[in-house]
Backbone as CSV, one residue per row, in Angstrom:
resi,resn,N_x,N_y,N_z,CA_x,CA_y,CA_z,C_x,C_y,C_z
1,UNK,23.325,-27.733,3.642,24.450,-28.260,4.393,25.723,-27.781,3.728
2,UNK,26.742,-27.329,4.520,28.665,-27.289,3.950,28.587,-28.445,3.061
3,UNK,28.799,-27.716,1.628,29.271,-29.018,0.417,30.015,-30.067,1.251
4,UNK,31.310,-29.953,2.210,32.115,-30.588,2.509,31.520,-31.233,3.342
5,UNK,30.456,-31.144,4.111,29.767,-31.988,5.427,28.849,-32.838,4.630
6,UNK,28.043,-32.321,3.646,27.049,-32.936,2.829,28.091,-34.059,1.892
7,UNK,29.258,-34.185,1.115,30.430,-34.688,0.281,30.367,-35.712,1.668
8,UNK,31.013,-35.340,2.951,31.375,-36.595,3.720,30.314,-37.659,3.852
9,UNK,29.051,-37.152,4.441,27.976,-38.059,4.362,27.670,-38.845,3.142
10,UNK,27.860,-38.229,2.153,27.732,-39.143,0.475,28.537,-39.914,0.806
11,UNK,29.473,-39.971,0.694,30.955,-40.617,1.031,30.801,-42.284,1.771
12,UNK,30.383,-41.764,2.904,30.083,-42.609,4.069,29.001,-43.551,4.043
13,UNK,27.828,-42.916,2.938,26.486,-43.648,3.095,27.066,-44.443,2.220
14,UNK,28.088,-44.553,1.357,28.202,-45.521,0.425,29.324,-46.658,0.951
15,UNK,29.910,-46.560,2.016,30.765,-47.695,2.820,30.233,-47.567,3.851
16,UNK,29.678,-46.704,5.106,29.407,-47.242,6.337,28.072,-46.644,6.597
17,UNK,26.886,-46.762,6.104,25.716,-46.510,6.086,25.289,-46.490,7.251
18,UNK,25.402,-47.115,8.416,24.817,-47.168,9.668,25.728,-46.116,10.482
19,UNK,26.969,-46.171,10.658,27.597,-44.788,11.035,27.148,-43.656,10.575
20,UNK,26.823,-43.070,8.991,26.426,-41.804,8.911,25.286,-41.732,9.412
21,UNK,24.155,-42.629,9.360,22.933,-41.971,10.014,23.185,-41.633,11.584
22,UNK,24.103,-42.102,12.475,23.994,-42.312,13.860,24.835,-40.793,13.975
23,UNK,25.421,-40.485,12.993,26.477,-39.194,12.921,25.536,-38.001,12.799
24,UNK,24.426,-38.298,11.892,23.185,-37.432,11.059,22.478,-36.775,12.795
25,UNK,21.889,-38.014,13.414,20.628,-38.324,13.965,21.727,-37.669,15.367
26,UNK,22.802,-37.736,15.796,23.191,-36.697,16.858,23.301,-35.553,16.522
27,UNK,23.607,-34.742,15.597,23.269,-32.827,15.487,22.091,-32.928,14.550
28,UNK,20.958,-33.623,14.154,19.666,-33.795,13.589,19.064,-31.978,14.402
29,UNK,18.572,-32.177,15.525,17.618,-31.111,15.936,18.284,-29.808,15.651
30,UNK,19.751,-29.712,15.919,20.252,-28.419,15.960,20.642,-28.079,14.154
31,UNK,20.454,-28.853,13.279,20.344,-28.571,11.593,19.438,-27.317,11.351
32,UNK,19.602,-27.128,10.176,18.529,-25.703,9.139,17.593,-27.090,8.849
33,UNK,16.314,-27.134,8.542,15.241,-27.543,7.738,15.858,-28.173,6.367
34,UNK,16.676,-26.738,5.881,17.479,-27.061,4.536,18.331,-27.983,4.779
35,UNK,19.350,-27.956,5.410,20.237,-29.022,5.897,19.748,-30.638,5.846
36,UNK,18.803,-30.990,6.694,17.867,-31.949,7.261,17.587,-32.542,5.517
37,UNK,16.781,-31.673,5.140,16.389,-32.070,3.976,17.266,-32.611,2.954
38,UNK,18.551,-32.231,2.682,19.828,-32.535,2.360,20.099,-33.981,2.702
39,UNK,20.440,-33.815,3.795,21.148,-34.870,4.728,20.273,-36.059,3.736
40,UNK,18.849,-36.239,4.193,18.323,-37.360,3.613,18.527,-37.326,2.185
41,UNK,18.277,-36.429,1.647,18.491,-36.805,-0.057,19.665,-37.902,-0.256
42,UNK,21.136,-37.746,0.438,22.036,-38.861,0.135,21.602,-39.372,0.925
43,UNK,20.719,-40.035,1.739,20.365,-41.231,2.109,19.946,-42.831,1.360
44,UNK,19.918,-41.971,0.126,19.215,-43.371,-1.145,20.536,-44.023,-1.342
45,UNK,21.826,-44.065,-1.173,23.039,-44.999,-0.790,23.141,-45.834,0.521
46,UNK,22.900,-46.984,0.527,23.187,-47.650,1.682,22.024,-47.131,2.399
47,UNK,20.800,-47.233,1.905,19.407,-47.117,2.672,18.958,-48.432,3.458
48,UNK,18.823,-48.579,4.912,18.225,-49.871,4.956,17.594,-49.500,6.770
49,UNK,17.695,-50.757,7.101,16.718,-50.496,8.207,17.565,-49.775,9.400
50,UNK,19.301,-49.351,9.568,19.270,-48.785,10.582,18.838,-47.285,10.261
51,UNK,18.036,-46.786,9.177,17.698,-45.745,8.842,16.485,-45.265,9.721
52,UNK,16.282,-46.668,10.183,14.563,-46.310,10.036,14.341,-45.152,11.518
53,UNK,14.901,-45.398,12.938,14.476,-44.439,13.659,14.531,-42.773,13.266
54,UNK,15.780,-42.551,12.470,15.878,-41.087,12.119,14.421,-40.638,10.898
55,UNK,14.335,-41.650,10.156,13.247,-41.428,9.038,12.080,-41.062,10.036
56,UNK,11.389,-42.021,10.854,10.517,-41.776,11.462,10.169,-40.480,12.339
57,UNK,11.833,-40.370,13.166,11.768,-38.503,13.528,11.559,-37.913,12.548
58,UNK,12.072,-37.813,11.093,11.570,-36.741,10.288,10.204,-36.866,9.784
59,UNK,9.834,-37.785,9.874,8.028,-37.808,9.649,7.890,-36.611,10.656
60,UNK,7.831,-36.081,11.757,7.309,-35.240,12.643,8.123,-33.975,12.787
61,UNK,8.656,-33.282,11.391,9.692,-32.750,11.014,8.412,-31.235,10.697
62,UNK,9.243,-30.126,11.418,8.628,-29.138,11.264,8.412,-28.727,9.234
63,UNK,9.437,-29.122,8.554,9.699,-29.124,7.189,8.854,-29.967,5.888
64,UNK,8.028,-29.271,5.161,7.418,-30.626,4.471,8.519,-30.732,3.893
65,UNK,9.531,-30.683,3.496,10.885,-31.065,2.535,11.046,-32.258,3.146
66,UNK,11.172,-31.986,4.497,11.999,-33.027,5.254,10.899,-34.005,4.897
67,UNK,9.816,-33.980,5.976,9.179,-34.822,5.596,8.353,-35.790,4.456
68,UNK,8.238,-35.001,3.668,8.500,-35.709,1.977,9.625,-36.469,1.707
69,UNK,11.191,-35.991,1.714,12.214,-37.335,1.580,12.075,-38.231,2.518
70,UNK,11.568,-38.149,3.932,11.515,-39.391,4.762,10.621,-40.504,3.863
71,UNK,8.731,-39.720,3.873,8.615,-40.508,3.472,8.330,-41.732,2.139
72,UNK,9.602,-40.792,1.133,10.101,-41.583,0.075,10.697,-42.156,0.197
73,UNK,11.859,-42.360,1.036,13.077,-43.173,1.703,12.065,-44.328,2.318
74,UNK,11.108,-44.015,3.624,10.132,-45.052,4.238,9.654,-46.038,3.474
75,UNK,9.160,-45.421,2.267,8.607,-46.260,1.115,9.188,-47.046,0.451
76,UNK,10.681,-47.533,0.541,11.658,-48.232,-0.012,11.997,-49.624,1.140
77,UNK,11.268,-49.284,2.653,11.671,-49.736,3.621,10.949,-50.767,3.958
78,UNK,10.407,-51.958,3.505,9.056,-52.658,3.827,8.963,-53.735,4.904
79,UNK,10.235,-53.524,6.143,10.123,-53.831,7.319,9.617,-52.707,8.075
80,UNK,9.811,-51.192,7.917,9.652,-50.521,8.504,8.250,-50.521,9.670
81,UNK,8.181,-49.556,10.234,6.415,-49.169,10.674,5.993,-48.802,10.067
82,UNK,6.628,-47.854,9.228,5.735,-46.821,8.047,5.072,-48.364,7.680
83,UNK,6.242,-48.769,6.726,4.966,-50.092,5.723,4.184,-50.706,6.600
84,UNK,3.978,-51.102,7.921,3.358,-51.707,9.236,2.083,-50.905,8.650
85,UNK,2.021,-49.686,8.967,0.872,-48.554,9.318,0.558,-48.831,7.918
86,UNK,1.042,-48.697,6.875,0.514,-48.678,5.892,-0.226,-49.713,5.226
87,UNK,0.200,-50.961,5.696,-0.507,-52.126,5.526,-1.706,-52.578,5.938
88,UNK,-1.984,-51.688,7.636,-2.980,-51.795,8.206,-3.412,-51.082,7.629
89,UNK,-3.432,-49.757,7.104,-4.163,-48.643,6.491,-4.992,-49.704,5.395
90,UNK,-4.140,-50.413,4.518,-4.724,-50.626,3.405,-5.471,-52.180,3.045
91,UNK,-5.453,-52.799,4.628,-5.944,-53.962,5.167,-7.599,-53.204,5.981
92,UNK,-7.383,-52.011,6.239,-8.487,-51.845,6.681,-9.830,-51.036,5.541
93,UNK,-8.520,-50.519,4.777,-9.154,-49.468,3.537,-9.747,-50.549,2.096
94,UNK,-9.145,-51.520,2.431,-9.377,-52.656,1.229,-9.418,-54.231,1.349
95,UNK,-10.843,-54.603,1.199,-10.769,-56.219,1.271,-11.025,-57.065,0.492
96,UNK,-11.058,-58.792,-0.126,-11.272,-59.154,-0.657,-12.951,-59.618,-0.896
97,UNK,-14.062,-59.708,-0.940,-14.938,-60.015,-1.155,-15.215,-61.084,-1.520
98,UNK,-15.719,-62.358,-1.111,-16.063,-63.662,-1.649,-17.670,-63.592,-2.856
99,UNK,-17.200,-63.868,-4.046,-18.676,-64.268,-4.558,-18.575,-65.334,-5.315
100,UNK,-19.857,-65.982,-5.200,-20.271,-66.957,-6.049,-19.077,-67.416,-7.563
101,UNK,-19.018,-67.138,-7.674,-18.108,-66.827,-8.955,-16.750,-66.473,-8.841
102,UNK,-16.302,-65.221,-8.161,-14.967,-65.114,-8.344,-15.396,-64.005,-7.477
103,UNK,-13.720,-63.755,-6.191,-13.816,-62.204,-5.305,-13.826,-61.414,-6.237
104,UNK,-14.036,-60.184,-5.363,-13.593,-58.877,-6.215,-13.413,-57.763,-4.786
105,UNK,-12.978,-57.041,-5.194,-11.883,-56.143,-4.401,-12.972,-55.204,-4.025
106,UNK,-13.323,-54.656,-2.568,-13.747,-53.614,-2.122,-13.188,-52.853,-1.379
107,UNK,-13.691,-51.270,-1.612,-13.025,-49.867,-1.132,-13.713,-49.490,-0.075
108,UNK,-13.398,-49.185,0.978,-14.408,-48.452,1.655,-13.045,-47.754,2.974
109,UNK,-12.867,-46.548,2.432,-12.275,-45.569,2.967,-12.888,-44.463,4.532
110,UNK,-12.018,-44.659,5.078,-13.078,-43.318,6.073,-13.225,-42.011,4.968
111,UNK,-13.847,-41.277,6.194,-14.803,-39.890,5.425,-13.390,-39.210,5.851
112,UNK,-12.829,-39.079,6.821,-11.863,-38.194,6.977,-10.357,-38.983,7.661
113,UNK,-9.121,-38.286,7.373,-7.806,-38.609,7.574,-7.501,-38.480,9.091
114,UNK,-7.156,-39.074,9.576,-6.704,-39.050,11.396,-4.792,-38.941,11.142
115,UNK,-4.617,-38.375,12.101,-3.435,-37.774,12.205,-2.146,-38.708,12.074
116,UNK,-2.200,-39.758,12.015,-1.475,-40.908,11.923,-1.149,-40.437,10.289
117,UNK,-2.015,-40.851,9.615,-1.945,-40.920,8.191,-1.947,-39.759,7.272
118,UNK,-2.417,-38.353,7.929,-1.127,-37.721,7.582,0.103,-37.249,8.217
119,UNK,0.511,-38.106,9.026,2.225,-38.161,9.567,2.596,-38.747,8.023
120,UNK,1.936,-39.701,7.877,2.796,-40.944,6.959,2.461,-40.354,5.649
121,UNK,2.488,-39.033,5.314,2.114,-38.358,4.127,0.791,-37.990,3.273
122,UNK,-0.146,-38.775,3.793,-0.985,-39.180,3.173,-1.745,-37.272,3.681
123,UNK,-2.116,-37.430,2.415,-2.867,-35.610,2.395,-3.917,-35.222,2.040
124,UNK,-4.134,-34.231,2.261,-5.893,-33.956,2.463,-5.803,-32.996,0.908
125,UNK,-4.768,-33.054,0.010,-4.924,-32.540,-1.010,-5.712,-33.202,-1.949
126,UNK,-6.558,-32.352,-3.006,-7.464,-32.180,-4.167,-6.686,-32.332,-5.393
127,UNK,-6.378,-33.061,-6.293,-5.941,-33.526,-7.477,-6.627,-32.770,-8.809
128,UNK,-6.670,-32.352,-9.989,-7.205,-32.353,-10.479,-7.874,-33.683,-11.198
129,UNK,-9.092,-34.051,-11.728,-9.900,-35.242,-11.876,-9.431,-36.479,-11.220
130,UNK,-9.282,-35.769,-9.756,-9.150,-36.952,-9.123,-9.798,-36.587,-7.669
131,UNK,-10.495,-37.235,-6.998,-11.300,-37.357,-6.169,-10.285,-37.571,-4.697
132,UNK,-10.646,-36.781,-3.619,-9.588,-36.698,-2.452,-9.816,-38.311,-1.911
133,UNK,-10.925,-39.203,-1.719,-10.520,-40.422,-1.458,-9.450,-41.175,-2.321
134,UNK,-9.756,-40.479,-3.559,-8.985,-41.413,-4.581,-7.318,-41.196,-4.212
135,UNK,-6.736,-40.014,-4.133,-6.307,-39.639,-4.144,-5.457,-40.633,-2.551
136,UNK,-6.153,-40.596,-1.817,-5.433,-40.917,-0.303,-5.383,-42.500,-0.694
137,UNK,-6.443,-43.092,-1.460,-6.308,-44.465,-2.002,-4.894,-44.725,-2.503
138,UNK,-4.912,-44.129,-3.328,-3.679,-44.407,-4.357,-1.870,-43.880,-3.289
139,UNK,-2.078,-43.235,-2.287,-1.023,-42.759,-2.062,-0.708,-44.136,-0.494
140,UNK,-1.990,-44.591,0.050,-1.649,-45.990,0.674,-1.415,-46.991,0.200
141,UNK,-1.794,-47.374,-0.892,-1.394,-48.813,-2.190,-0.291,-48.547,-2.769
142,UNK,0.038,-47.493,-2.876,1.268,-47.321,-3.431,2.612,-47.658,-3.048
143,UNK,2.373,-47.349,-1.247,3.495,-47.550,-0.064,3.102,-48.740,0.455
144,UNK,2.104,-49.692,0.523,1.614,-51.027,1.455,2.636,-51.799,0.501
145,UNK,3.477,-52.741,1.272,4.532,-53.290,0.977,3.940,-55.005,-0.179
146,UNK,4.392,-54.901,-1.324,3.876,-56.194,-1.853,3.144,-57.563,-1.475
147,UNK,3.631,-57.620,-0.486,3.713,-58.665,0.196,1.654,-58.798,1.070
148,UNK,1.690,-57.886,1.104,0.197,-57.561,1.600,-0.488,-57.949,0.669
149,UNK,-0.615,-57.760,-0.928,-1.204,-57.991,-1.794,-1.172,-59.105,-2.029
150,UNK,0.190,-59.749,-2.301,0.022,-61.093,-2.543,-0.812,-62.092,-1.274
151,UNK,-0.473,-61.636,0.128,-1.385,-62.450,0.897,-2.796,-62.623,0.719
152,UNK,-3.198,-60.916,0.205,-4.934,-60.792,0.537,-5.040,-61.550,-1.190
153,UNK,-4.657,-61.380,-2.237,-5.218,-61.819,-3.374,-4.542,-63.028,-3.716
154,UNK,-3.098,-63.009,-3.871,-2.526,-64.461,-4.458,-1.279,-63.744,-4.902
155,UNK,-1.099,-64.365,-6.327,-0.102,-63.988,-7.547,-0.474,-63.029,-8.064
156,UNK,0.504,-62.360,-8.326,0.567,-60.750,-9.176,-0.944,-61.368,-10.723
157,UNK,-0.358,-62.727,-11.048,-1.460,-63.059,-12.191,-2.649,-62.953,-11.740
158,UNK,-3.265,-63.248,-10.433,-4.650,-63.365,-10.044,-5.064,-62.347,-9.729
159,UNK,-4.444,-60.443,-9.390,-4.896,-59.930,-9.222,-5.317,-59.550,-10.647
160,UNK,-5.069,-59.665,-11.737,-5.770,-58.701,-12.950,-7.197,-59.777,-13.234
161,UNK,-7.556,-60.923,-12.333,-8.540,-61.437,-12.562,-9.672,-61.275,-11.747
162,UNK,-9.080,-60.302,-10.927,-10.513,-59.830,-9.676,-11.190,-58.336,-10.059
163,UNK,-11.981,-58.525,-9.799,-12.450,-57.552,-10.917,-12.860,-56.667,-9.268
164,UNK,-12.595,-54.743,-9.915,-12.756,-53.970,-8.461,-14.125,-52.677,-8.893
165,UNK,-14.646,-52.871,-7.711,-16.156,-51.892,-7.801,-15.710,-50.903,-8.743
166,UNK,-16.718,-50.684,-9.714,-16.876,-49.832,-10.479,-16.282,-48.463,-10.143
167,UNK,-16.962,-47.658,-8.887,-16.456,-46.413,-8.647,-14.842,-46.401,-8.109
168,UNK,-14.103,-47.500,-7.916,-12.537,-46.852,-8.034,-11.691,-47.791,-8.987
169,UNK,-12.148,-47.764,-9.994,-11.233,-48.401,-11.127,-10.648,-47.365,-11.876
C-alpha cells in the first residue's frame, strides 16, 4: 500500500476503527494481494467486531498472506463465526467422557479436512514430529474461544485434573 494510504489507516484504526474498515472493505477487491495484506496488519488497533465481515471476506482471499492475517485477527475475535465454527469444530473434535472415577478428555478427529476448516486455516500441512491430526488438533484448540472449555470441563483448575488419552498428550 502508498506509505501515506497505509499511515492514514494506522491513524484512523486508532480513533475511528469502524470507519477505516468500511473505507478498507469499499476498494478491498480492486487492492494488490500486497496491499490487502497490509491493510490488515494495522488492523490489531481498534480490532473488534465491526471487523468481522471484511475478516471473513479475506478468509476466501486469493492470498495466503491475506488470509493468514485474517485468520490471526479472527482469533482475537471470540464473538465472531470464525470462533462459532471453531467451537463446533472442537465440540465435535473433543468430548468429555464420564468415568467411574473422574472424566477424561477424548479425541476423535475426522480422517480428512472439509473445506470449511481449511477456509478457517486449519491445514493439511505435516509438522515435523508432529502428526497431521495433531497438528489440525492443536490449530482448533488454539482458536475455540475459552469459554467452550470452561463450559465442557469447569475451571481452568479442573482441567489439569482430567486426565487425556494417552495418544494426544
Amino acid at each position: 500500500a502508498g506509505t501515506d494510504r497505509l499511515q492514514w489507516l494506522r491513524d484512523r484504526r486508532r480513533t475511528r476503527p469502524a470507519e477505516a474498515v468500511a473505507q478498507v472493505a469499499r476498494t478491498w477487491s480492486v487492492e494488490t494481494s500486497r496491499d490487502r495484506a497490509d491493510f490488515l496488519g494495522a488492523f490489531t488497533d481498534g480490532l473488534g467486531n465491526h471487523d468481522i465481515a471484511l475478516l471473513e471476506r479475506a478468509l476466501d482471499d486469493d492470498s495466503s498472506d491475506v488470509r493468514l492475517a485474517a485468520v490471526q485477527l479472527l482469533r482475537r475475535l471470540p464473538a465472531s463465526p470464525f470462533a462459532a465454527r471453531m467451537a463446533a469444530r472442537s465440540r465435535a473434535w473433543i468430548r468429555l467422557e464420564p468415568k467411574p472415577i473422574r472424566p477424561r478428555l477424548v479425541v476423535n478427529l475426522p480422517g480428512s479436512l472439509d473445506r470449511s476448516a481449511r477456509r478457517d486455516g486449519i491445514e493439511n500441512v505435516h509438522f515435523t514430529n508432529k502428526g497431521i491430526q495433531r497438528w489440525w488438533l492443536r490449530m482448533a484448540v488454539t482458536a475455540t474461544p475459552l469459554w467452550v472449555w470452561e463450559e465442557m470441563i469447569g475451571s481452568a483448575e479442573a482441567a489439569w485434573e482430567i486426565p487425556i488419552e494417552e495418544s494426544w498428550r
